[in-house]
Structures are given as structure tokens and as C-alpha cells.
MARPAKOL-507592 format. One record per residue: residue number from 0; x, y, z negated of N, C-alpha, C, CB in turn. Coordinates in Angstrom, 1 decimal. Glycine has a CB too. Layout:
N
+-----+--------+--------+--------+--------+--------+--------+--------+--------+--------+--------+--------+--------+
!   i !    n_x !    n_y !    n_z !   ca_x !   ca_y !   ca_z !    c_x !    c_y !    c_z !   cb_x !   cb_y !   cb_z !
+-----+--------+--------+--------+--------+--------+--------+--------+--------+--------+--------+--------+--------+
! NUM !      X !      Y !      Z !      X !      Y !      Z !      X !      Y !      Z !      X !      Y !      Z !
...
+-----+--------+--------+--------+--------+--------+--------+--------+--------+--------+--------+--------+--------+
END
This chain:
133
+-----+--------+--------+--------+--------+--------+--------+--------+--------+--------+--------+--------+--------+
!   i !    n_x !    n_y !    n_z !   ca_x !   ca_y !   ca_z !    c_x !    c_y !    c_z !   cb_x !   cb_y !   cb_z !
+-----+--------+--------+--------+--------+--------+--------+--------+--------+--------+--------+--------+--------+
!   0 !   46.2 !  -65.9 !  -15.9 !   45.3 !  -65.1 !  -15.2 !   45.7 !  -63.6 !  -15.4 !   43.8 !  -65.3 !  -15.7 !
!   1 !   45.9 !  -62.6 !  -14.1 !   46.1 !  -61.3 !  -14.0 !   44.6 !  -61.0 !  -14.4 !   46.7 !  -60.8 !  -12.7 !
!   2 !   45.2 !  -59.5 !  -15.0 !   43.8 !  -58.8 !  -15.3 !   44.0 !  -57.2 !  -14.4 !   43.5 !  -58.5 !  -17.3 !
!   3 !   43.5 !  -57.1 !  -13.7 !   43.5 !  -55.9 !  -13.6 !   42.8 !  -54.5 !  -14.3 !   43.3 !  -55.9 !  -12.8 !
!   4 !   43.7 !  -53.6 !  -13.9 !   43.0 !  -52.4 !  -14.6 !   42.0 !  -51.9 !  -14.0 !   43.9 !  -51.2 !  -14.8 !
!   5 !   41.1 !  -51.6 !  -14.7 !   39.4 !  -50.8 !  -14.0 !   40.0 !  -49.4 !  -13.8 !   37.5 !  -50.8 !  -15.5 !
!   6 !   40.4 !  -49.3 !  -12.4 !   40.6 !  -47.3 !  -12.1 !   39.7 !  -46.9 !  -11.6 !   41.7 !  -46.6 !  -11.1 !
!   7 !   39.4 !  -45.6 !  -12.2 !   38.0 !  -44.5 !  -11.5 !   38.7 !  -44.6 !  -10.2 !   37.7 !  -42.5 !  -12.2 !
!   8 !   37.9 !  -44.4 !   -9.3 !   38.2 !  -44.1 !   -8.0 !   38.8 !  -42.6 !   -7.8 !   37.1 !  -44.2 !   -7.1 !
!   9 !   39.5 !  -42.2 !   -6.8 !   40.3 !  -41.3 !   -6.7 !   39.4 !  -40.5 !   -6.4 !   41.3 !  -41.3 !   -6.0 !
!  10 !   39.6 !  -39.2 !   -7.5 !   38.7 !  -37.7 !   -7.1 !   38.9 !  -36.9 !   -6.2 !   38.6 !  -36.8 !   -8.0 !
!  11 !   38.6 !  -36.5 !   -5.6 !   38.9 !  -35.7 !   -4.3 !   38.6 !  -34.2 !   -5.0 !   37.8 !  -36.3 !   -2.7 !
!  12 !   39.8 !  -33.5 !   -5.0 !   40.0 !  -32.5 !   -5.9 !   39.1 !  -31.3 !   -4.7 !   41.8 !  -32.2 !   -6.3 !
!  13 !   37.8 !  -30.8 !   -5.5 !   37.7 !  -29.7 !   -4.9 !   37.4 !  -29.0 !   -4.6 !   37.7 !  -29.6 !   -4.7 !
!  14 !   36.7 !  -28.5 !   -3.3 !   38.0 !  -27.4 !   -2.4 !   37.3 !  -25.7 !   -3.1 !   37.9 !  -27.7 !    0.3 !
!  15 !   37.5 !  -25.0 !   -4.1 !   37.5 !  -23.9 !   -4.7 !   36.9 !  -23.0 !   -3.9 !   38.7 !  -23.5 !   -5.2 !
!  16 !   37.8 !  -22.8 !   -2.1 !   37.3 !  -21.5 !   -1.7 !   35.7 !  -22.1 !   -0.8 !   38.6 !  -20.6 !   -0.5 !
!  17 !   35.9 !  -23.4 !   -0.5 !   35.0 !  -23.8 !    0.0 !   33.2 !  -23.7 !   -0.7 !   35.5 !  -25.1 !    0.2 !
!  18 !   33.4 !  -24.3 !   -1.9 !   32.6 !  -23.4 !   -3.2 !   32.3 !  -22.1 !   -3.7 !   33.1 !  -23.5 !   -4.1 !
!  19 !   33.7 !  -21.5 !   -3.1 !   33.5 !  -20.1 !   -3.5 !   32.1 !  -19.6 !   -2.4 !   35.1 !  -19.1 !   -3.2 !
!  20 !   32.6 !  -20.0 !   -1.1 !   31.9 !  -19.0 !    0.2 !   30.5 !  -19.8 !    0.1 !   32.8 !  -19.1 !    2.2 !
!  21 !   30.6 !  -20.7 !   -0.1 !   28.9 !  -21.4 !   -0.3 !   28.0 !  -20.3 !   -1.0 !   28.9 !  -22.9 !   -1.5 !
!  22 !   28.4 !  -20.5 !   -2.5 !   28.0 !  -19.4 !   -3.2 !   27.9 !  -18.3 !   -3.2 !   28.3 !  -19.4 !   -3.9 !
!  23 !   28.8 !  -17.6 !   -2.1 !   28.9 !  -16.3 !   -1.4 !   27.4 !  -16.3 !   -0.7 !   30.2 !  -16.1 !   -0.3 !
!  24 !   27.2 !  -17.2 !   -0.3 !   25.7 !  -17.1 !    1.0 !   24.8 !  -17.4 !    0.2 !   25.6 !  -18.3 !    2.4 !
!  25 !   24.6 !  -17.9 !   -1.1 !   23.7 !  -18.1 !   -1.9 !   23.2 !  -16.9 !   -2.5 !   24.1 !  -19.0 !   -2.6 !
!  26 !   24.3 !  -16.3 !   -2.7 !   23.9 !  -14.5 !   -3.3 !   23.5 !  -13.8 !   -2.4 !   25.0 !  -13.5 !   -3.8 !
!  27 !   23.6 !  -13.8 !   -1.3 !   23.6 !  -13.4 !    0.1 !   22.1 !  -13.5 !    0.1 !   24.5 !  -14.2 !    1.1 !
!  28 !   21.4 !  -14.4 !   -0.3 !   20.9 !  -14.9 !    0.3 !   19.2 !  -14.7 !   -0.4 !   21.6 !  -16.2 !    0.5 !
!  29 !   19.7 !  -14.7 !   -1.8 !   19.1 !  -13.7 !   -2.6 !   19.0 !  -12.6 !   -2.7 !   19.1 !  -13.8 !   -3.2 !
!  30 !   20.0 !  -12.1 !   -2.2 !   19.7 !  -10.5 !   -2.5 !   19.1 !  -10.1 !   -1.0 !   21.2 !   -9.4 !   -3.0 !
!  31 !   19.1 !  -10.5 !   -0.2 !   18.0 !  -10.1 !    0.5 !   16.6 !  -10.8 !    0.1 !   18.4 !  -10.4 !    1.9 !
!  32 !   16.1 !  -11.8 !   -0.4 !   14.6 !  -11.7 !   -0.8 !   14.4 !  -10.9 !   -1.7 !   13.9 !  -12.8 !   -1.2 !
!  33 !   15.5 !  -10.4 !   -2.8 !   14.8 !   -9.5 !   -4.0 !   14.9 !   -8.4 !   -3.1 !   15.6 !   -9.3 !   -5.6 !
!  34 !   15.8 !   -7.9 !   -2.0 !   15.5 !   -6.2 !   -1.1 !   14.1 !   -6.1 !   -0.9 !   16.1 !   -6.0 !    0.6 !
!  35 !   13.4 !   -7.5 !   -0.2 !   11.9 !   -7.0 !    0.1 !   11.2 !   -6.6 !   -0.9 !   11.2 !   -7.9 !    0.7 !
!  36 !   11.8 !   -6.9 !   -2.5 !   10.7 !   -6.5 !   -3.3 !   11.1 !   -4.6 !   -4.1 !   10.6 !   -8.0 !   -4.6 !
!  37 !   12.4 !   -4.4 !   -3.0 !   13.1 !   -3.1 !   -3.4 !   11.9 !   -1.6 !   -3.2 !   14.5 !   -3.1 !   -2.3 !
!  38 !   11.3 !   -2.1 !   -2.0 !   10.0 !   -0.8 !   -1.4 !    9.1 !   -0.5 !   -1.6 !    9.5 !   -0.8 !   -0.4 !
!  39 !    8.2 !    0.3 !   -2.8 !    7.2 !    0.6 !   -3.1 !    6.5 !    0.1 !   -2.2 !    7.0 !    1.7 !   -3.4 !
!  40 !    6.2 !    0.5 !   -1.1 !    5.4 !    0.0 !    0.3 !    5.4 !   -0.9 !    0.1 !    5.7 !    0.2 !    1.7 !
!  41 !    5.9 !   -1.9 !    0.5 !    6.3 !   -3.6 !    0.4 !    5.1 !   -3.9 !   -0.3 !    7.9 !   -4.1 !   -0.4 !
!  42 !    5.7 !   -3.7 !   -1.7 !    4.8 !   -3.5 !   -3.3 !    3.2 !   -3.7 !   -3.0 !    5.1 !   -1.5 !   -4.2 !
!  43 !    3.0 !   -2.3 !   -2.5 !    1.5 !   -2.2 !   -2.4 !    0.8 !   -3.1 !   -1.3 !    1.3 !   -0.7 !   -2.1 !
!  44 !    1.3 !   -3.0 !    0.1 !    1.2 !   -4.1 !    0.9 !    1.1 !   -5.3 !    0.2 !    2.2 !   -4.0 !    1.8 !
!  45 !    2.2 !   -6.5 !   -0.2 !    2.1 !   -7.4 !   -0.5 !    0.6 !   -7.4 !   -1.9 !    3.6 !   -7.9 !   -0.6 !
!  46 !    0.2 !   -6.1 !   -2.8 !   -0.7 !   -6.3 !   -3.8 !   -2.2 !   -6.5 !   -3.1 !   -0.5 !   -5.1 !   -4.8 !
!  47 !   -2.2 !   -5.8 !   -1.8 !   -3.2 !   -6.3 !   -0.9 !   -3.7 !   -7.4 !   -0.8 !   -2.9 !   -6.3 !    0.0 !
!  48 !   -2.7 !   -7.9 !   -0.1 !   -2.8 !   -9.2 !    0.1 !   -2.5 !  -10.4 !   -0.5 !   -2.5 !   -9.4 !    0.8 !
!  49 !   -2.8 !  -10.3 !   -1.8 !   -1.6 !  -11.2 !   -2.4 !   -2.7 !  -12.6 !   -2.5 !   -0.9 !  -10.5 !   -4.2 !
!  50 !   -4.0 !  -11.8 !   -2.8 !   -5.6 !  -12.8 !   -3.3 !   -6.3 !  -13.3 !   -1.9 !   -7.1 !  -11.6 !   -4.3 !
!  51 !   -6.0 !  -12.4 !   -0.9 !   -6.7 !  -12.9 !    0.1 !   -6.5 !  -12.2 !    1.5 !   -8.0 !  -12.8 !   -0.2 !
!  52 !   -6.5 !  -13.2 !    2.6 !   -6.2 !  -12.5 !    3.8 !   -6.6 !  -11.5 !    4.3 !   -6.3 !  -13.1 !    4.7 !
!  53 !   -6.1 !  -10.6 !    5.3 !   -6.5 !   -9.0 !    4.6 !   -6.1 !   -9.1 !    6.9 !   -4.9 !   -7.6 !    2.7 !
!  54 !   -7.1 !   -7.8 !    7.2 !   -6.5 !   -7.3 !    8.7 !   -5.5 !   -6.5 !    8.4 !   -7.5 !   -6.5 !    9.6 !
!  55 !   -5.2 !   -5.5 !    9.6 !   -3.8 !   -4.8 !    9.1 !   -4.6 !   -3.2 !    9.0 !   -2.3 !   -5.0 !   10.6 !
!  56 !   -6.5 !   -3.4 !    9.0 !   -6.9 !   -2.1 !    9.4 !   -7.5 !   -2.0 !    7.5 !   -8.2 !   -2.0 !   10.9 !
!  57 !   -7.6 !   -3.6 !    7.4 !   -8.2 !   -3.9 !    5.8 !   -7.2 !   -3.0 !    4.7 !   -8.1 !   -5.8 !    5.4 !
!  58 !   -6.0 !   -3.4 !    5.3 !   -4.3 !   -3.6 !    4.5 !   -4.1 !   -2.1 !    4.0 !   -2.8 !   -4.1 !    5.9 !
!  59 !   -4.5 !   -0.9 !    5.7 !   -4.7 !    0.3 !    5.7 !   -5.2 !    1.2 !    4.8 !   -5.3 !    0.3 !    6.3 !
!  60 !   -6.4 !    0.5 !    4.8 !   -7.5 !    1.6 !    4.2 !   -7.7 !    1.0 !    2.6 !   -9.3 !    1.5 !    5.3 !
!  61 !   -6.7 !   -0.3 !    2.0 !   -6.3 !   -0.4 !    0.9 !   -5.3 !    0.3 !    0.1 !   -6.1 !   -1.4 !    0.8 !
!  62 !   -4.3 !    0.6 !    0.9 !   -3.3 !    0.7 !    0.2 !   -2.5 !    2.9 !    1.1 !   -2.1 !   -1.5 !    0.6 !
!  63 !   -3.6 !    3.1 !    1.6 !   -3.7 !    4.6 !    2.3 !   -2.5 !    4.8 !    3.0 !   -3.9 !    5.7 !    1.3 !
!  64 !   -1.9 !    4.1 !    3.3 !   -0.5 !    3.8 !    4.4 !   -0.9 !    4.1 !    5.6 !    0.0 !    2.3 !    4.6 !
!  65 !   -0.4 !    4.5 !    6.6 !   -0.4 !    4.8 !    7.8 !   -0.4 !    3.2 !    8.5 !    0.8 !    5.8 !    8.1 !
!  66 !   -0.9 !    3.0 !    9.6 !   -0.8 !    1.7 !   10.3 !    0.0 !    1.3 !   10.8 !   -1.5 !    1.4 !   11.1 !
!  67 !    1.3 !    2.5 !   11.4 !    2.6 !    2.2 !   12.1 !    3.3 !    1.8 !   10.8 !    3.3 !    3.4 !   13.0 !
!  68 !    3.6 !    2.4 !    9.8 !    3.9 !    1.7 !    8.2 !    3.7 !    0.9 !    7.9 !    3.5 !    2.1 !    7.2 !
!  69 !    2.3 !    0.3 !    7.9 !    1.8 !   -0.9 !    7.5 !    2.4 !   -2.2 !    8.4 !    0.2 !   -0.8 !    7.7 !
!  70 !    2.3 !   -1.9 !    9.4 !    3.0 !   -3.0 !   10.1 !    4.2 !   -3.3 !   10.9 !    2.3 !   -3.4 !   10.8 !
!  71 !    5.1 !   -2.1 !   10.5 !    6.7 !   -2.1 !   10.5 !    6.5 !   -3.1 !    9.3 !    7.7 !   -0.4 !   10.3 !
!  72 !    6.4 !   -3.1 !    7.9 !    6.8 !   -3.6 !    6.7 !    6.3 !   -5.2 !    6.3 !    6.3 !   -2.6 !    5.8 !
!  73 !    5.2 !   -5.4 !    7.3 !    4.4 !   -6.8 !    7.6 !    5.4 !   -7.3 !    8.6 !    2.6 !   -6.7 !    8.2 !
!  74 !    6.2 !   -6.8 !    9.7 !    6.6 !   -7.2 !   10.4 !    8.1 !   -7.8 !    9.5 !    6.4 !   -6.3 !   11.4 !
!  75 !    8.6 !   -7.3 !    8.8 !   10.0 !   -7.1 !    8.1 !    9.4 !   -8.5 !    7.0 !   10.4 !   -5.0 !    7.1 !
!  76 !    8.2 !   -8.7 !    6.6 !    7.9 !   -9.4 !    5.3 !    7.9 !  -11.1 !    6.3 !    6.0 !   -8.8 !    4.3 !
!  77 !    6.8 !  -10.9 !    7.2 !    6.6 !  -12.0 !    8.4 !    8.3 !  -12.6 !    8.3 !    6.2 !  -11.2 !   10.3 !
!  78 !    9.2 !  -11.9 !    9.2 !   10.1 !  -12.1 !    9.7 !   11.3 !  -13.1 !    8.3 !   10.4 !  -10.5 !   10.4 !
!  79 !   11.0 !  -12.5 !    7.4 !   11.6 !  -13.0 !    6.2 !   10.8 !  -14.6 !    5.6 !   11.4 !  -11.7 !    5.2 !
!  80 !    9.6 !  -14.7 !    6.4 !    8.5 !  -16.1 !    6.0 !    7.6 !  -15.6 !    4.4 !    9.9 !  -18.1 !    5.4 !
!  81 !    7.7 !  -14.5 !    4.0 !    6.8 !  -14.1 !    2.8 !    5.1 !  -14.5 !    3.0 !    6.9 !  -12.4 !    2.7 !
!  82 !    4.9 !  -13.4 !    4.3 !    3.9 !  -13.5 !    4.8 !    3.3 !  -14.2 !    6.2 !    3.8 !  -12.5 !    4.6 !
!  83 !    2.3 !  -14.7 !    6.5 !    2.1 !  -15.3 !    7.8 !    1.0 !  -14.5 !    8.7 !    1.7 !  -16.8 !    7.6 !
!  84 !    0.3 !  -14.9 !    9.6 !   -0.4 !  -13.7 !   10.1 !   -1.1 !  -14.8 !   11.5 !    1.0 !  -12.1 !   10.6 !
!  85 !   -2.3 !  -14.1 !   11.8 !   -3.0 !  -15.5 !   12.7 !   -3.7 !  -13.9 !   13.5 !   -4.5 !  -17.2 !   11.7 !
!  86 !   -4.0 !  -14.1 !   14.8 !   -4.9 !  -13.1 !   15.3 !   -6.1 !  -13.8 !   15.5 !   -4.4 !  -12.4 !   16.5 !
!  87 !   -6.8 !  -13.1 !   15.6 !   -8.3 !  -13.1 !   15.7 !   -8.9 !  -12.0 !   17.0 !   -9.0 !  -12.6 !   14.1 !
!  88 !   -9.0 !  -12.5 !   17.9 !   -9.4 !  -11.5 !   19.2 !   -8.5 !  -10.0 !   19.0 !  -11.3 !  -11.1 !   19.2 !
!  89 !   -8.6 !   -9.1 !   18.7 !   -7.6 !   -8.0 !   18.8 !   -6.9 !   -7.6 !   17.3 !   -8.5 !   -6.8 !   19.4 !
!  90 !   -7.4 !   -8.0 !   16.3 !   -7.0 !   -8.2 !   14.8 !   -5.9 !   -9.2 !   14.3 !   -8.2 !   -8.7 !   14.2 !
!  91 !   -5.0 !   -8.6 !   13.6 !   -4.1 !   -9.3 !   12.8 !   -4.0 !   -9.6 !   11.9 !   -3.5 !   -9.3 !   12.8 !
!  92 !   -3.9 !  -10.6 !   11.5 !   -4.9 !  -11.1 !   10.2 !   -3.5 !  -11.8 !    9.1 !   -6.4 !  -12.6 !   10.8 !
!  93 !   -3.2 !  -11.1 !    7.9 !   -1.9 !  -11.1 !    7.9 !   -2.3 !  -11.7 !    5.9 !   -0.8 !   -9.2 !    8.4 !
!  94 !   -1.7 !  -12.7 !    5.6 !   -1.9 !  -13.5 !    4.2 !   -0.1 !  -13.6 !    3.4 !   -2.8 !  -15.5 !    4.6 !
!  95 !   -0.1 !  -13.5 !    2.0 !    0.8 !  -14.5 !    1.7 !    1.3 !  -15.8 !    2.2 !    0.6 !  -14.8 !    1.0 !
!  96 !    2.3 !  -16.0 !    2.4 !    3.0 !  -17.1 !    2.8 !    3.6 !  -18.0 !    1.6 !    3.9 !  -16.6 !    3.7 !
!  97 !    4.7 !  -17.4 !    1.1 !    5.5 !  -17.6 !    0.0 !    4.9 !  -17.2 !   -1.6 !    6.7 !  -16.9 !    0.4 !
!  98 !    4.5 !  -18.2 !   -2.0 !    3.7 !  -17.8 !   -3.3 !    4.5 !  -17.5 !   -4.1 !    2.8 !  -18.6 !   -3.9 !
!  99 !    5.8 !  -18.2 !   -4.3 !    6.7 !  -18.1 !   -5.3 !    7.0 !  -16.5 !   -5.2 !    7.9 !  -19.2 !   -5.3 !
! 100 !    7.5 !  -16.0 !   -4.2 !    7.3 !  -14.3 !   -4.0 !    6.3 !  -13.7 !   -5.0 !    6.6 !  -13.8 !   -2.5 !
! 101 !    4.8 !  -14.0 !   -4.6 !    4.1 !  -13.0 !   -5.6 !    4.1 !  -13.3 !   -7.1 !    2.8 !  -12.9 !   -5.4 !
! 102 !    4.8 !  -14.4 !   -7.0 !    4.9 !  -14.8 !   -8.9 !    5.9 !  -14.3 !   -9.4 !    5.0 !  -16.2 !   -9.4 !
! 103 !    7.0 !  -13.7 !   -8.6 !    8.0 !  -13.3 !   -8.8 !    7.5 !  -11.7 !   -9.2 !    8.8 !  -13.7 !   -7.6 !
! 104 !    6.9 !  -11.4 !   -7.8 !    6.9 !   -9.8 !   -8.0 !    5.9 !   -9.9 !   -9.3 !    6.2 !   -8.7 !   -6.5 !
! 105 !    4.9 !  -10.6 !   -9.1 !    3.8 !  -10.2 !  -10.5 !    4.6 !  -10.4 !  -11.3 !    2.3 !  -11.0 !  -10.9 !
! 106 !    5.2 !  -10.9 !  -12.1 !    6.3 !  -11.4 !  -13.4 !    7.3 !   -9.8 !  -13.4 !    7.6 !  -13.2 !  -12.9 !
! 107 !    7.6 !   -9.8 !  -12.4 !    8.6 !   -8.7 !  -12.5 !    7.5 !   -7.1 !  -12.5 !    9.9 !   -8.9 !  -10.9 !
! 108 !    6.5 !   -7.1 !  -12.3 !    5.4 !   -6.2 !  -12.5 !    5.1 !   -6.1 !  -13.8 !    4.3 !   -6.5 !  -11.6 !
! 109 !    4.4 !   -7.1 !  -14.1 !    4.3 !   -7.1 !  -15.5 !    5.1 !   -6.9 !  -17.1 !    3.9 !   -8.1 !  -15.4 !
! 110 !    6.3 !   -7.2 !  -16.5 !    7.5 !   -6.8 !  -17.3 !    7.8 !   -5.5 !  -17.4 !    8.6 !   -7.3 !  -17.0 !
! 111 !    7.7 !   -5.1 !  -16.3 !    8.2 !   -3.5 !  -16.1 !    6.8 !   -2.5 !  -16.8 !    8.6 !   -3.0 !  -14.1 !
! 112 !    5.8 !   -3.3 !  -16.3 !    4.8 !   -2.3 !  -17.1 !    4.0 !   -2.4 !  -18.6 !    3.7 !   -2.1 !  -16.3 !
! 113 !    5.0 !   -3.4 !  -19.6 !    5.0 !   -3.9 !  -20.6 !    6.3 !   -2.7 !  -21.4 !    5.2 !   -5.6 !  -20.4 !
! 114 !    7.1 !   -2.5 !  -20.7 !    8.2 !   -1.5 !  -21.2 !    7.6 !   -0.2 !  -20.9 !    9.7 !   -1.8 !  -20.5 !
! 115 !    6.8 !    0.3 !  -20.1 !    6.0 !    1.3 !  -20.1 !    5.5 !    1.7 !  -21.2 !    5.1 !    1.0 !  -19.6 !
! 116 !    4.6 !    0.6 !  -21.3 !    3.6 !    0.3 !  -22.9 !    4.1 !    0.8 !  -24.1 !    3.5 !   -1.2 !  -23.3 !
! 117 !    5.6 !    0.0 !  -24.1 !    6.3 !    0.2 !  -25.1 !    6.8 !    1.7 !  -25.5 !    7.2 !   -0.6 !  -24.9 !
! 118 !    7.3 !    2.9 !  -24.0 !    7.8 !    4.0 !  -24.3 !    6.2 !    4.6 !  -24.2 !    9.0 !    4.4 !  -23.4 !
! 119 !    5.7 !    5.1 !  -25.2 !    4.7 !    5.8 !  -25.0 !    4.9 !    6.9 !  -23.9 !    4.2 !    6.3 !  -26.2 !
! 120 !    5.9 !    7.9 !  -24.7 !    6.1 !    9.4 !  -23.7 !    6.2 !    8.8 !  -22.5 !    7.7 !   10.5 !  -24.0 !
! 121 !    7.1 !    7.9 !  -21.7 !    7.2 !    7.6 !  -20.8 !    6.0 !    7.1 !  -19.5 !    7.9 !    7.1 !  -21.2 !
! 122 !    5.0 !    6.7 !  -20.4 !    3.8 !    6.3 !  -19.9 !    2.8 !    7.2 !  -19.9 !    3.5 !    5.2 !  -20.5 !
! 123 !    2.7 !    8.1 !  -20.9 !    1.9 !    9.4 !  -20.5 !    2.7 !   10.1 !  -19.7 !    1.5 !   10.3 !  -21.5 !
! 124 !    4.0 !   10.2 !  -19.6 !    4.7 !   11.4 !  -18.4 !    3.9 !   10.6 !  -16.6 !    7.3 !   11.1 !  -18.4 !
! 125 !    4.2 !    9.6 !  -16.9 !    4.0 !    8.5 !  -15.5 !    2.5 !    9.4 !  -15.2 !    3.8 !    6.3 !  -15.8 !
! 126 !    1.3 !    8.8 !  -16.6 !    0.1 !    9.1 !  -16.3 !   -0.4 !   10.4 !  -15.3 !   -0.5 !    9.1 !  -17.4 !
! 127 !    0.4 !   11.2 !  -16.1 !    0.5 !   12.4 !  -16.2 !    0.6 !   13.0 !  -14.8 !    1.5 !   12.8 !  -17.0 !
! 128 !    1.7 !   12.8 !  -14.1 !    2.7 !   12.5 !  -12.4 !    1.2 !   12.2 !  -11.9 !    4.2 !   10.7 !  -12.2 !
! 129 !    0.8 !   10.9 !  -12.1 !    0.1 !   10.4 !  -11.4 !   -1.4 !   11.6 !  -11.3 !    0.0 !    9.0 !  -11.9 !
! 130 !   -2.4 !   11.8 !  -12.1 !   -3.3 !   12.5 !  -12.0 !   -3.2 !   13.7 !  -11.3 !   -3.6 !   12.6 !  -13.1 !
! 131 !   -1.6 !   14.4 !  -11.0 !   -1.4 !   15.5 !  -10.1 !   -1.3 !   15.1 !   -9.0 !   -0.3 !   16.3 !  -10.3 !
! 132 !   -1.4 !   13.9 !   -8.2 !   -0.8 !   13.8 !   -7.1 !   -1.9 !   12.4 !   -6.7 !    1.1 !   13.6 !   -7.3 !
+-----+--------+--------+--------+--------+--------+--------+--------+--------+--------+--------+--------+--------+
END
């Protein structure tokens, strides 16, 4: 009786650049969702709304933005799937979309103002900025 040998099946070696450019679009691909979280505006906008659907006059008179501001940057968040948006007779009624977003930004909020904490001077300079302006 022949015995044969048990061979792994042949590996198909590969293809490096094909991996490479994948991963090119994967970075790509992230660094545009972390841009949206690059814009103070953005910031304050998305803190709006993060708990509850908000108009774009609500969004306004939260976050003291102008309304052509407010919804250039709703439009830019929409367009990206962050946020979604339903009208209501002449109102646009604009919510989170992507939750993992605000867990993101809140995590990344909370970190940054934990190192605040930590530089005192730095956090009275901030306070400080802030009460003049």
C-alpha cells in the first residue's frame, strides 16, 4: 500500500502592493472621519445635538453660530452619514446619526480635558482667555 504525503495546499503568495493600497484607503479613510472632528464648529454643533434632535434655528441659538455656519457644517457632517436630518414643514430637523462618532469625540473630549486638569497654569490660563471673551 502507497502512502501518500498530506501537502498543505499551495499558498498563493501575497500580493504586497495589493495590501499595501488597500490599506492606503483604509487610512484614507480615517483620516477623513477624524477631519470632521478637526473644527471647533463641528465640536460645538455635533455637542448640540449629540442627546437630542435639535432644528437648525435650535442648533443656532445653542451653540451662537450664525445659520449659514450652522448649516454649511451640518451639511459637510450629513454628507459624511454622522448626522441625519428629516424636515418638518419649513424646519430641519438634524440628530446624530453615527453614535460611535460621539463616543469617539466624547472620549477624545474627556481626555483632553483631564490633561487640562492635570496642568493647573494651563487651565487657569484657558479659564482666564475664556472670561475675557
Amino acid at each position: 500500500m502507497k502512502i501518500r504525503s498530506q501537502r498543505a495546499p499551495a499558498r498563493r503568495k501575497s500580493d504586497p502592493r495589493g495590501a499595501a493600497d488597500e490599506l492606503e484607503r483604509v487610512f484614507t479613510s480615517v483620516a477623513r472621519y477624524f477631519a470632521l472632528l478637526s473644527d471647533p464648529t463641528r465640536l460645538r454643533i455635533l455637542h448640540a445635538i449629540c442627546q437630542t434632535e435639535q432644528s437648525v434655528s435650535a442648533i443656532v441659538a445653542a451653540t451662537g453660530i450664525s445659520q449659514t455656519t450652522v448649516s454649511r457644517h451640518l451639511g459637510l457632517l450629513h454628507q459624511a452619514g454622522v448626522v441625519s436630518r428629516r424636515r418638518e414643514q419649513n424646519l430641519v430637523h438634524y440628530q446624530v446619526a453615527d453614535a460611535m462618532f460621539v463616543e469617539i469625540c466624547r472620549s477624545v473630549c474627556v481626555q483632553m480635558a483631564s490633561r487640562i486638569d492635570d496642568r493647573a497654569p494651563l487651565r487657569d490660563q484657558l479659564l482666564e482667555f475664556a472670561a475675557q471673551h
